[in-house]
N, C-alpha and C positions, 0 to 999 in steps of 0.2 A: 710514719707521721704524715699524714696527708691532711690536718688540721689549718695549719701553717699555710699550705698552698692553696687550701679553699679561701681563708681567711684574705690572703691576698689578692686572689682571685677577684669575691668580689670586691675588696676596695679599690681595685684597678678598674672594675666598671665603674665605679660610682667617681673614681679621680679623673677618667675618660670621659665621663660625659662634664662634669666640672669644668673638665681642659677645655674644652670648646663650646 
């Protein structure tokens, strides 16, 4: 299942650029 990890993937870009 590598759905899960793309899916986080990018909301971690999108929560990264957010953060700062």
């Amino acid at each position: 299942k590598r759905e899960e990890t793309h899916k986080m993937a990018e909301s971690n870009k999108a929560f990264a650029h957010y953060r700062w």
